[in-house]
N, CA, C and O atoms as a CHARMM CRD file, in Angstrom:
* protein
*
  340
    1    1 UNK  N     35.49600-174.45400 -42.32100 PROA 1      0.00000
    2    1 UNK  CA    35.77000-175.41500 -41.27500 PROA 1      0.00000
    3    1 UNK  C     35.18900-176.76200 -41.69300 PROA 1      0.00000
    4    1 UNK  O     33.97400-176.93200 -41.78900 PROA 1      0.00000
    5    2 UNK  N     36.17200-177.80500 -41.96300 PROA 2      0.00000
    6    2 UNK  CA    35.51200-179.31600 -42.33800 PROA 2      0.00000
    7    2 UNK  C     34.75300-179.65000 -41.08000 PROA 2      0.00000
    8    2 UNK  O     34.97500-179.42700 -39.89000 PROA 2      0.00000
    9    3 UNK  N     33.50500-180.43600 -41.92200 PROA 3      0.00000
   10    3 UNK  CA    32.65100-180.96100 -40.58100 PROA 3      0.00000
   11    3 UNK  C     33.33200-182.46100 -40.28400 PROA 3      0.00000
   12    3 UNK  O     33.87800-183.33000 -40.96400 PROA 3      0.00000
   13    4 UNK  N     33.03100-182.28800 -39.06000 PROA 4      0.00000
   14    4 UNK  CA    33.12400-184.15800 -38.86600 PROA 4      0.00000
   15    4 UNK  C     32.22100-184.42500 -37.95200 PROA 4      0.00000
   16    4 UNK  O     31.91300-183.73500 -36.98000 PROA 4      0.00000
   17    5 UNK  N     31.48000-186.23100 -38.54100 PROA 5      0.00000
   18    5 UNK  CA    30.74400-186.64400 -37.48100 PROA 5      0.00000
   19    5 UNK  C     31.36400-187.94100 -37.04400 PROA 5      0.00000
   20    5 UNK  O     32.27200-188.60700 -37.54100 PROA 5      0.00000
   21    6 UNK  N     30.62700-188.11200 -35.98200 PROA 6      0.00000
   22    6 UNK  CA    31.09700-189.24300 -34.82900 PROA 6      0.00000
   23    6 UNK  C     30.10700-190.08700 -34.60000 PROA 6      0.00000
   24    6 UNK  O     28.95600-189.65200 -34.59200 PROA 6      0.00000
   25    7 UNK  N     30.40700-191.65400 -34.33900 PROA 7      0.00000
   26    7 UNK  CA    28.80200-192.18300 -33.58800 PROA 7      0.00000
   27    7 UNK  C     28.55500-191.72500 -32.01100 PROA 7      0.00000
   28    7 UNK  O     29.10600-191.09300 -31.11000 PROA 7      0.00000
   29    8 UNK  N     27.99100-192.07700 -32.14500 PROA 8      0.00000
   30    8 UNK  CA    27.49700-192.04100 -30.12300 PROA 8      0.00000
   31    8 UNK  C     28.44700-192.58000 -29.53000 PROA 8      0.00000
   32    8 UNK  O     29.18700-191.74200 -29.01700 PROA 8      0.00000
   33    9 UNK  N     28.75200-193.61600 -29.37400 PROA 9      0.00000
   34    9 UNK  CA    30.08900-194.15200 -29.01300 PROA 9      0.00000
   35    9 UNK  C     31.37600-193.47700 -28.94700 PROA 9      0.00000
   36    9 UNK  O     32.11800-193.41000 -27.96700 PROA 9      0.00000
   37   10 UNK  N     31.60800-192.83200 -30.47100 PROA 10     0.00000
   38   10 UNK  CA    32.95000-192.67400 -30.29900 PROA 10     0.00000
   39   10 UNK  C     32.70500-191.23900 -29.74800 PROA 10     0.00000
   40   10 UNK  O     33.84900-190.79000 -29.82200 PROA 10     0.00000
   41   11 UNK  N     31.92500-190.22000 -29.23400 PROA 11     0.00000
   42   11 UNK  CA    31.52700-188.96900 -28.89500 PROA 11     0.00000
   43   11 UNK  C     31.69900-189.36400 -26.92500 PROA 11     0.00000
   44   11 UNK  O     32.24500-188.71800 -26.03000 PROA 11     0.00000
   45   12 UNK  N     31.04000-190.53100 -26.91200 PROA 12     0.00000
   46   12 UNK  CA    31.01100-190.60100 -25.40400 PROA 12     0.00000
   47   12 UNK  C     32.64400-191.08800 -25.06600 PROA 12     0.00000
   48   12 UNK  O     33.29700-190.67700 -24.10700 PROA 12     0.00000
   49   13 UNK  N     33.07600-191.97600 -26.01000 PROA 13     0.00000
   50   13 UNK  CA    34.85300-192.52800 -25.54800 PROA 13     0.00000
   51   13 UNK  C     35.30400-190.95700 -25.58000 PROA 13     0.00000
   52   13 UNK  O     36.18000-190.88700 -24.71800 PROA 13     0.00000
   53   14 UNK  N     35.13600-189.73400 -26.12900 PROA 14     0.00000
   54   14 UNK  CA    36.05400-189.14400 -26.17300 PROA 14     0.00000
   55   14 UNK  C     35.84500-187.82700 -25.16700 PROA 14     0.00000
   56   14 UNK  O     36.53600-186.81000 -25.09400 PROA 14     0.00000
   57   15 UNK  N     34.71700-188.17900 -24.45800 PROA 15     0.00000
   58   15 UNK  CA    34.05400-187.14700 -23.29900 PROA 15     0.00000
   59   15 UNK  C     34.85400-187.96800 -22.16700 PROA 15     0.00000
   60   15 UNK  O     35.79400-187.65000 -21.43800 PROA 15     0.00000
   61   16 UNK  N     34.40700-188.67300 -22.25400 PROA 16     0.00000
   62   16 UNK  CA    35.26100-189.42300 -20.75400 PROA 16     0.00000
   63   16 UNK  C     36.69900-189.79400 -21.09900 PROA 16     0.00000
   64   16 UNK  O     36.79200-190.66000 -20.22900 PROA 16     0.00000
   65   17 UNK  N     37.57500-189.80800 -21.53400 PROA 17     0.00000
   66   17 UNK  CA    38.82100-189.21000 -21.97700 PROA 17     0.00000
   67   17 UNK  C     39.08100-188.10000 -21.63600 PROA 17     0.00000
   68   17 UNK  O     40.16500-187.92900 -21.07800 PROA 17     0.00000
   69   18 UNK  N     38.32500-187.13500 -21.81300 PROA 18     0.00000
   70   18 UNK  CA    38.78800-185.47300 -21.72700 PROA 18     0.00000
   71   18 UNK  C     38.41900-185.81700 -20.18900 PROA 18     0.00000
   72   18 UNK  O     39.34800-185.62100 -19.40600 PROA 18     0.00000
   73   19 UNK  N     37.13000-186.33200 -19.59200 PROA 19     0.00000
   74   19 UNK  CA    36.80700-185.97000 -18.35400 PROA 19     0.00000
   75   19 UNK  C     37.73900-186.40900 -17.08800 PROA 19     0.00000
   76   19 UNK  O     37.80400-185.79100 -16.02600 PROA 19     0.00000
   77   20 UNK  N     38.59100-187.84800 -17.48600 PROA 20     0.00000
   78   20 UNK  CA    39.31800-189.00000 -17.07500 PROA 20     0.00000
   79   20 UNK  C     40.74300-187.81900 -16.62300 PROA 20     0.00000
   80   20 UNK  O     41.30900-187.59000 -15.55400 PROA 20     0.00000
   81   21 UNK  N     40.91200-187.30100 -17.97600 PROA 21     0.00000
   82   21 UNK  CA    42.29800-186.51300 -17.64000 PROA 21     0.00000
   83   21 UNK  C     42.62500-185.70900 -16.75000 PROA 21     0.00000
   84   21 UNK  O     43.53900-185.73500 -15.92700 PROA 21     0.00000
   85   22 UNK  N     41.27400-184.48900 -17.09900 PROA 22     0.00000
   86   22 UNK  CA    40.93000-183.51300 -16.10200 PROA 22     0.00000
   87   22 UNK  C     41.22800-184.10600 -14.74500 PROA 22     0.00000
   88   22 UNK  O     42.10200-183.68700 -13.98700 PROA 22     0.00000
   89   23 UNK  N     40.68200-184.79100 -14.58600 PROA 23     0.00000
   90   23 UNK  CA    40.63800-185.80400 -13.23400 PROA 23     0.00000
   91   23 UNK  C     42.36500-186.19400 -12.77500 PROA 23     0.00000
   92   23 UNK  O     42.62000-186.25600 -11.57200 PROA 23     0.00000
   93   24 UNK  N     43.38100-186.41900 -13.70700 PROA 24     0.00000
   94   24 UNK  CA    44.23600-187.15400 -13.12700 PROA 24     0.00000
   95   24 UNK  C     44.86700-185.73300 -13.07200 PROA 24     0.00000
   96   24 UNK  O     45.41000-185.76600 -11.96800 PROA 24     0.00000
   97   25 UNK  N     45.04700-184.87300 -13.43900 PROA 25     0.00000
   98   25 UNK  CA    45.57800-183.51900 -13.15600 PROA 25     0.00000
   99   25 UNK  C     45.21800-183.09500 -11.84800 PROA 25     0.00000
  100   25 UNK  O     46.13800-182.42500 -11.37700 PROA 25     0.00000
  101   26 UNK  N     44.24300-183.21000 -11.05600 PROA 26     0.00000
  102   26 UNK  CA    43.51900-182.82000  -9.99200 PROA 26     0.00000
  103   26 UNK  C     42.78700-182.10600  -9.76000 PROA 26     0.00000
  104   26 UNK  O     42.54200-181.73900  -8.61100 PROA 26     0.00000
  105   27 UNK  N     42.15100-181.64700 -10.89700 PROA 27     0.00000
  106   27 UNK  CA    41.52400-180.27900 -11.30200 PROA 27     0.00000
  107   27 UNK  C     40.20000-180.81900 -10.54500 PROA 27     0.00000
  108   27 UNK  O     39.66800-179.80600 -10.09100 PROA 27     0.00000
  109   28 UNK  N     39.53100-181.79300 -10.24900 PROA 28     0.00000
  110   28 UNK  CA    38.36700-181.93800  -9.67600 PROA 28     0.00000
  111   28 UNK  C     38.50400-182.26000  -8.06500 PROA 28     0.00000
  112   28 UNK  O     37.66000-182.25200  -7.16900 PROA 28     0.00000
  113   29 UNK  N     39.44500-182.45200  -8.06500 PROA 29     0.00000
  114   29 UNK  CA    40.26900-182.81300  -6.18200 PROA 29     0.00000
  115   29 UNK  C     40.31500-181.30100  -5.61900 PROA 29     0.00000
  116   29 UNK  O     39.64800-180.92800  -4.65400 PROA 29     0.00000
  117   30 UNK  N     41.25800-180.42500  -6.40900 PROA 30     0.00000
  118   30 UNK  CA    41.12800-179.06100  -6.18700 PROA 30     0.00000
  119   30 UNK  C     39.61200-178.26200  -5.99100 PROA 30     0.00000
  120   30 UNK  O     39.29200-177.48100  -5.09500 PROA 30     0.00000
  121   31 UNK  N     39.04100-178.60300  -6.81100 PROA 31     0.00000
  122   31 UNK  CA    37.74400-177.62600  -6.44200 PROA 31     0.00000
  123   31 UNK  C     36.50000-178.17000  -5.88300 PROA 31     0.00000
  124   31 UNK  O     35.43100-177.56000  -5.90200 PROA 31     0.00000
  125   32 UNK  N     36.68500-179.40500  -5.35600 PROA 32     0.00000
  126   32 UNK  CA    35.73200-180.27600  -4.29900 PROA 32     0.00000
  127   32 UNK  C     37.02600-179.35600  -2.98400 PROA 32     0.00000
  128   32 UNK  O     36.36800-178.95800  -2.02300 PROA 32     0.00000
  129   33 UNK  N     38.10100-179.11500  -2.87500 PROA 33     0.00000
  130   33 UNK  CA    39.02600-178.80400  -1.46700 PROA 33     0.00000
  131   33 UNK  C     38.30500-176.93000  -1.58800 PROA 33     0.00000
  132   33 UNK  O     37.59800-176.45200  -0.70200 PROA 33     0.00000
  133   34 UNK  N     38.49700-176.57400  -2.18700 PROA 34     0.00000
  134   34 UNK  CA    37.65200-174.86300  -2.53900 PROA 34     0.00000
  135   34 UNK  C     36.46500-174.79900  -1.54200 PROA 34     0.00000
  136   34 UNK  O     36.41400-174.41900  -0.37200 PROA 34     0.00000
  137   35 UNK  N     35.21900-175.45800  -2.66200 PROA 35     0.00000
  138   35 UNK  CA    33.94500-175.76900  -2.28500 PROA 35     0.00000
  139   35 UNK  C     33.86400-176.38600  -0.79000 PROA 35     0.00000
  140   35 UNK  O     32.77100-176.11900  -0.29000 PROA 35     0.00000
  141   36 UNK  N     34.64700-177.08300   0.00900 PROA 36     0.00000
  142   36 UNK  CA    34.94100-177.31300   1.75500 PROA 36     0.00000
  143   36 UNK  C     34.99900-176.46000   2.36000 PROA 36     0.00000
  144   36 UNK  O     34.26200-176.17100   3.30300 PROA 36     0.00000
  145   37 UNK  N     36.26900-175.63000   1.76600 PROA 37     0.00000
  146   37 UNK  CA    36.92900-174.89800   2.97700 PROA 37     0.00000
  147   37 UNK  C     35.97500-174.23600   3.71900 PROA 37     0.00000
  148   37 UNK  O     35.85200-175.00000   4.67700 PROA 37     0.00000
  149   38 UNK  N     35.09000-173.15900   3.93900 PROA 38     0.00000
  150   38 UNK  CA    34.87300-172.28000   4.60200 PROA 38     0.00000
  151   38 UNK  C     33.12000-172.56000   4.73900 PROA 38     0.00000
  152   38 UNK  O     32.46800-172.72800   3.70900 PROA 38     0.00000
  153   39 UNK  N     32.56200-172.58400   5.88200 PROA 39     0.00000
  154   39 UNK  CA    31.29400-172.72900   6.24300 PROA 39     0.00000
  155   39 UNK  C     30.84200-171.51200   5.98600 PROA 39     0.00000
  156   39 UNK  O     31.58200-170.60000   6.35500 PROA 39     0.00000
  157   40 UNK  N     29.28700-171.05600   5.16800 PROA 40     0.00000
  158   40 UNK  CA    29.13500-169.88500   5.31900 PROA 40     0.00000
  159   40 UNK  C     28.27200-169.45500   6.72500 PROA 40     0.00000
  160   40 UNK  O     27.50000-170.13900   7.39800 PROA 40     0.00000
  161   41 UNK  N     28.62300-168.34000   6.85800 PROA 41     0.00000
  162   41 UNK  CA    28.34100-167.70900   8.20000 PROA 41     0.00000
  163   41 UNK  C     26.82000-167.87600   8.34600 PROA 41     0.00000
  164   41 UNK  O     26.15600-168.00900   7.31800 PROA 41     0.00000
  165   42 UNK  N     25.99300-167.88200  10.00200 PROA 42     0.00000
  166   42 UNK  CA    24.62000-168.05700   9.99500 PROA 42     0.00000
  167   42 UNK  C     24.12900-167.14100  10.06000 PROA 42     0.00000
  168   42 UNK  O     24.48200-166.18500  10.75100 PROA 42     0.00000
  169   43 UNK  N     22.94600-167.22800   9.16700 PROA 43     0.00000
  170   43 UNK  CA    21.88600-165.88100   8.79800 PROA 43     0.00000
  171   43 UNK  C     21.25300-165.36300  10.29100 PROA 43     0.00000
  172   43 UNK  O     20.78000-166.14600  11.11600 PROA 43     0.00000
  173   44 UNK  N     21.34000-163.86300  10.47800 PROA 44     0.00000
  174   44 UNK  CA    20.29100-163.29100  11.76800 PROA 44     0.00000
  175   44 UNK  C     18.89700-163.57700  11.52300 PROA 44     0.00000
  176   44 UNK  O     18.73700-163.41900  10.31200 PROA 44     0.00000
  177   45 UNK  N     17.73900-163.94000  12.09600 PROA 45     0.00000
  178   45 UNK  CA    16.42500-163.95300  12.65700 PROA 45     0.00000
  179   45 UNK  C     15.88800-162.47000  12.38600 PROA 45     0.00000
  180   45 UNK  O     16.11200-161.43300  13.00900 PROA 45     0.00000
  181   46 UNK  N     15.20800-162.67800  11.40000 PROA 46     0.00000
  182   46 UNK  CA    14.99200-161.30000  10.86500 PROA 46     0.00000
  183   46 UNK  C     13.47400-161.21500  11.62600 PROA 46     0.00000
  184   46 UNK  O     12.63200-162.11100  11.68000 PROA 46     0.00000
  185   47 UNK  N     13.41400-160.08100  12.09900 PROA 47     0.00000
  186   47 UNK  CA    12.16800-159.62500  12.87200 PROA 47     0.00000
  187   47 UNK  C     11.26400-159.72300  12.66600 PROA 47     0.00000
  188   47 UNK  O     11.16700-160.19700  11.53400 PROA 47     0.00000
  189   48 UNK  N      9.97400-159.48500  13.28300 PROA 48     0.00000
  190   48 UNK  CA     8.63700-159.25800  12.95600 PROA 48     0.00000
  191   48 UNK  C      8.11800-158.20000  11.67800 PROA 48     0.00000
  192   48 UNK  O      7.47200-158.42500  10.65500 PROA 48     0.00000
  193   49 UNK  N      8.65300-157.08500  12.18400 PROA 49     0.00000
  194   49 UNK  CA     8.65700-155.42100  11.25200 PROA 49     0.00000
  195   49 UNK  C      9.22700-156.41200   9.94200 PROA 49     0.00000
  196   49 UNK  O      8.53900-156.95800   9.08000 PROA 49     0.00000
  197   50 UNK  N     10.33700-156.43500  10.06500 PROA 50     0.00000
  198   50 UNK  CA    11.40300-157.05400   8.95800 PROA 50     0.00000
  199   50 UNK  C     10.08200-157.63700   7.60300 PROA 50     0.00000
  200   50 UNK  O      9.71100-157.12400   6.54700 PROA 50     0.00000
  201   51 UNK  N      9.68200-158.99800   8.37500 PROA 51     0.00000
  202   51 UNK  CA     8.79300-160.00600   7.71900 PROA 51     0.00000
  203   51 UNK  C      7.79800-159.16400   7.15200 PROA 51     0.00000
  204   51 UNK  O      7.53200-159.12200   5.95100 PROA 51     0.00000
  205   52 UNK  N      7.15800-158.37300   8.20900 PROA 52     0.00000
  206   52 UNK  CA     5.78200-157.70300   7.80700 PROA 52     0.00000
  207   52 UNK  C      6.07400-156.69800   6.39400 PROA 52     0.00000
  208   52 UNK  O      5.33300-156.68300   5.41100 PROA 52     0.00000
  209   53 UNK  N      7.08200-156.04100   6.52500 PROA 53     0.00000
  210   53 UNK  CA     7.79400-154.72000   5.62700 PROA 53     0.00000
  211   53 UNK  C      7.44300-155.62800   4.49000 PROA 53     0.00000
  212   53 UNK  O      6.48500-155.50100   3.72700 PROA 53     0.00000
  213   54 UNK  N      8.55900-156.76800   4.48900 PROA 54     0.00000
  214   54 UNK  CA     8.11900-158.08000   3.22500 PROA 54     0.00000
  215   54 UNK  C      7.05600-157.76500   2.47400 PROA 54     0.00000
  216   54 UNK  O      6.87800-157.01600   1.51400 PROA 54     0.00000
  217   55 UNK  N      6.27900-158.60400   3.20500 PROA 55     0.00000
  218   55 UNK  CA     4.67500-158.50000   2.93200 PROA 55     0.00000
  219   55 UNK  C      4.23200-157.23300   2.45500 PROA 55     0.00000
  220   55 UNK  O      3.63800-156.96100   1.41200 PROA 55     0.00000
  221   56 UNK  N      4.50800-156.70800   3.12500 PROA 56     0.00000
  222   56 UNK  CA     3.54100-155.08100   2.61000 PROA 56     0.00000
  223   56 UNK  C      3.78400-154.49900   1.28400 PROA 56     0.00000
  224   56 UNK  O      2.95300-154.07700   0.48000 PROA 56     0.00000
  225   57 UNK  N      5.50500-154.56300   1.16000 PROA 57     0.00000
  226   57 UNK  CA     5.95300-154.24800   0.01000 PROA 57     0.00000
  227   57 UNK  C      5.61000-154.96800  -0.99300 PROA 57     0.00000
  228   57 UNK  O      4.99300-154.40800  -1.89900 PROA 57     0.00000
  229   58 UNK  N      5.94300-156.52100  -1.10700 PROA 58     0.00000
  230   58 UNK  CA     5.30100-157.06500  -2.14100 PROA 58     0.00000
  231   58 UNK  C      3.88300-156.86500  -2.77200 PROA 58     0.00000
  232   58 UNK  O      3.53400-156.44200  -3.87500 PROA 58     0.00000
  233   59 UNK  N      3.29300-157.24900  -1.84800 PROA 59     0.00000
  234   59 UNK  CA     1.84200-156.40000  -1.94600 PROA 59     0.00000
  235   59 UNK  C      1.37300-154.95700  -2.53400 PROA 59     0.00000
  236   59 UNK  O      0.32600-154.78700  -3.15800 PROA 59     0.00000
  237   60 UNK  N      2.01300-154.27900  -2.32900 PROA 60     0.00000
  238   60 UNK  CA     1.51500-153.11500  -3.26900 PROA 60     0.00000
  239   60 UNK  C      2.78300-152.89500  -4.53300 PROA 60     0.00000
  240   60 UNK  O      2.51500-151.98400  -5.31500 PROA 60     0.00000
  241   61 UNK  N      4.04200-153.59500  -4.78200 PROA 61     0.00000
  242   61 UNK  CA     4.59200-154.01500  -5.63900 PROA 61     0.00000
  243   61 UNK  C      3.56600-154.56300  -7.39100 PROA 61     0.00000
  244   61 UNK  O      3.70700-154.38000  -8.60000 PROA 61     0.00000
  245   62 UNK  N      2.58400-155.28100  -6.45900 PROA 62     0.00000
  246   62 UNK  CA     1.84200-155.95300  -7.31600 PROA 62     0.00000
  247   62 UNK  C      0.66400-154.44300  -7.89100 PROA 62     0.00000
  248   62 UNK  O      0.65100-153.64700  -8.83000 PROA 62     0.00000
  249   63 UNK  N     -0.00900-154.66700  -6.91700 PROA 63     0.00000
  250   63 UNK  CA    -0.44500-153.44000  -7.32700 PROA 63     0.00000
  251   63 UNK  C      0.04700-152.29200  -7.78900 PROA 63     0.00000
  252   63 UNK  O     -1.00200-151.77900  -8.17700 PROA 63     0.00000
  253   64 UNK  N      1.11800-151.29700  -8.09700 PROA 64     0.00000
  254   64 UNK  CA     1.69900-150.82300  -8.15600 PROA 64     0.00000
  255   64 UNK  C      3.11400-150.93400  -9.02100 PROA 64     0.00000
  256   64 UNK  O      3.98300-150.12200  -8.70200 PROA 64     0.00000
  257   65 UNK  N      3.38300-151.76000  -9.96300 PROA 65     0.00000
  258   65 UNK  CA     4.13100-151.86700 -10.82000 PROA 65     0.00000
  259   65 UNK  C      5.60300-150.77000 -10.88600 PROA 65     0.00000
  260   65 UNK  O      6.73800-150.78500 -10.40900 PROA 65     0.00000
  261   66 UNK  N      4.88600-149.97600 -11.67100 PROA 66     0.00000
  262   66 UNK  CA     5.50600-148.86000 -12.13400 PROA 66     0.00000
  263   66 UNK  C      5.93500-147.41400 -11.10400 PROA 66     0.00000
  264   66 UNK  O      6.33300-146.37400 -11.62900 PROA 66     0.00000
  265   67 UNK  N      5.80700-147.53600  -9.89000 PROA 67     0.00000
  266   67 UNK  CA     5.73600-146.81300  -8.90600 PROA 67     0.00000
  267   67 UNK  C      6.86400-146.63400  -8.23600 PROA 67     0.00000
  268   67 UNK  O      7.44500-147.66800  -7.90700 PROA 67     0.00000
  269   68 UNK  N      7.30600-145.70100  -7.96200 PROA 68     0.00000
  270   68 UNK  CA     9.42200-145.86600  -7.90600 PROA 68     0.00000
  271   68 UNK  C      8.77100-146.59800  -6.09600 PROA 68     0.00000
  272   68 UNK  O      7.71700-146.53300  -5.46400 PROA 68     0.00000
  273   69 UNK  N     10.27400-147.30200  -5.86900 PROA 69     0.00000
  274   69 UNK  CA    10.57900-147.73700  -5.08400 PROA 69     0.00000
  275   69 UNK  C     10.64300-147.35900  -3.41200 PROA 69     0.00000
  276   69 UNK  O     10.19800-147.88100  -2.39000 PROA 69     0.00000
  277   70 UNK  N     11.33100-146.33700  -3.68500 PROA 70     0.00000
  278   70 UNK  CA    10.89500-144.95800  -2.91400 PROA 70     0.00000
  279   70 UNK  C      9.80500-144.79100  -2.07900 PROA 70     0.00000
  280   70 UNK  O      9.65100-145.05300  -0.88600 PROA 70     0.00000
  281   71 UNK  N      9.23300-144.41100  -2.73500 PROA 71     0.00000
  282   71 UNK  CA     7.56800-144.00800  -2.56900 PROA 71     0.00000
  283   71 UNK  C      6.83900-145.51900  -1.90500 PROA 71     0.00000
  284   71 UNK  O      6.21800-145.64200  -0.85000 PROA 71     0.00000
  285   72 UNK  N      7.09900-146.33500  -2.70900 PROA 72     0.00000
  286   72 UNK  CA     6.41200-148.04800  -2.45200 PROA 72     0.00000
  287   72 UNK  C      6.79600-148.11500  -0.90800 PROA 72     0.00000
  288   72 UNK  O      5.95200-148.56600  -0.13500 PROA 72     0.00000
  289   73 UNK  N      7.65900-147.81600  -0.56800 PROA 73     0.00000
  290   73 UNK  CA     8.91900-148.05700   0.91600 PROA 73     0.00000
  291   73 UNK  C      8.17200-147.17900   1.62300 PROA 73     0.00000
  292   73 UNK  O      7.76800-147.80200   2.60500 PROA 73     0.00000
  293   74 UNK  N      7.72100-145.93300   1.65500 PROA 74     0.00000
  294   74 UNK  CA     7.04000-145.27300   2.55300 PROA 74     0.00000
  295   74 UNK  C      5.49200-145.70700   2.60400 PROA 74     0.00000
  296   74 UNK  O      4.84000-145.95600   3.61800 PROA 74     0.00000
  297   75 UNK  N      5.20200-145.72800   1.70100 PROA 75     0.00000
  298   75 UNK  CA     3.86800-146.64900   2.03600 PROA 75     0.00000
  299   75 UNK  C      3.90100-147.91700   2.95900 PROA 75     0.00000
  300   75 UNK  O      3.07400-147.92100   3.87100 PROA 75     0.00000
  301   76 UNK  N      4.59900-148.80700   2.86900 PROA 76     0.00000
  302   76 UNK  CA     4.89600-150.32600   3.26000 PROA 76     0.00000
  303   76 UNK  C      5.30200-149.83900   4.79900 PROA 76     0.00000
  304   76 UNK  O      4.67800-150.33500   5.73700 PROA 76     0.00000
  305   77 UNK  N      6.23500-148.97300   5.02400 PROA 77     0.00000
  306   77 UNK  CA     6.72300-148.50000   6.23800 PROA 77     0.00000
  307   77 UNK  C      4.88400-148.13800   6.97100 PROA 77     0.00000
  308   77 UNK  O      4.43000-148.96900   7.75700 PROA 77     0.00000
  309   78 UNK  N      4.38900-147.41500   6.75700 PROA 78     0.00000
  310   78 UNK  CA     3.23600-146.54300   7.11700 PROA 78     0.00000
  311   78 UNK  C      2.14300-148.25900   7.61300 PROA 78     0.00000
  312   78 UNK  O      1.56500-148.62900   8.63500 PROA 78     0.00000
  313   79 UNK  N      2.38400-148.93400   6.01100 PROA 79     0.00000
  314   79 UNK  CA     1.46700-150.12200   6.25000 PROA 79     0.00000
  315   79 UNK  C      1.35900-150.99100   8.02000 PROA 79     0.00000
  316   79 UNK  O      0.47800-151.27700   8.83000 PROA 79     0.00000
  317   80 UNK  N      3.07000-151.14700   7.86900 PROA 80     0.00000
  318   80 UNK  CA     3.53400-152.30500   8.63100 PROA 80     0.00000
  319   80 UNK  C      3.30800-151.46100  10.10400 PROA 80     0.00000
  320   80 UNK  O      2.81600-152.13500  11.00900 PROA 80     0.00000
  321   81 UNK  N      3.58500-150.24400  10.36100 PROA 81     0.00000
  322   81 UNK  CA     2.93000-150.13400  11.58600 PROA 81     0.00000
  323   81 UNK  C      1.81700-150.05900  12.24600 PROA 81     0.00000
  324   81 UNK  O      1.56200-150.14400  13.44700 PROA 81     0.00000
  325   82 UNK  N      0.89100-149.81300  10.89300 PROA 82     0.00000
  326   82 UNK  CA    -0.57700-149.77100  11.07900 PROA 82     0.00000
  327   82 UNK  C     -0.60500-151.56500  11.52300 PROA 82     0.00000
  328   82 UNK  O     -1.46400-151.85800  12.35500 PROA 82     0.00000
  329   83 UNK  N     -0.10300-152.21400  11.22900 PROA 83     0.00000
  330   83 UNK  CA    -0.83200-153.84000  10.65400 PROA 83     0.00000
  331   83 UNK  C     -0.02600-154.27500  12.07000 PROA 83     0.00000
  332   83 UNK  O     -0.28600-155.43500  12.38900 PROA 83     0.00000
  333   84 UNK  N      0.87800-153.59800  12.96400 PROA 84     0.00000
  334   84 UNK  CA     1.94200-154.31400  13.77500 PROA 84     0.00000
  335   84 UNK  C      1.29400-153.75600  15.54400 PROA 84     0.00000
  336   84 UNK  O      1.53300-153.99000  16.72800 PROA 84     0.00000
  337   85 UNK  N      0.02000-152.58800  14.38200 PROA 85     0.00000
  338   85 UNK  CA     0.03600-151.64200  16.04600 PROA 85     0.00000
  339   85 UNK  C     -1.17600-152.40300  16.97500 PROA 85     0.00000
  340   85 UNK  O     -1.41200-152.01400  18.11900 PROA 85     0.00000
């Protein structure tokens, strides 16, 4: 594959050329109309338990690395009612 080089100049004339075109095709009109259409839906208010579970889990996550997931979840469950009661 022959190399070729360019100055700075002629690298930037030929980015905004490619970018200019793209543009008159509508390819950037189109996906600014995409990116509009649809509001995403609003998140529920996640609970107290919810938040606390969070916490608990992360927390012995740390401690606990290698510890299936499982197991981490029944602990955190056990935690959060102790910490909620």
């Amino acid at each position: 594959m022959p190399t070729v080089t360019m100055t700075l100049e002629e690298y930037e004339a030929l980015r905004s050329l490619i970018s200019s075109e793209r543009e008159s095709e509508g390819a950037s009109l189109a996906e600014r109309d995409v990116s509009l259409g649809k509001p995403k839906p609003k998140r529920r208010k996640k609970s107290k338990y919810q938040r606390e579970l969070g916490r608990q889990l992360k927390m012995l996550k740390v401690k606990h690395p290698r510890t299936k997931i499982t197991a981490l979840m029944k602990r955190a469950h056990r935690a959060t009612r102790k910490a909620l009661k």
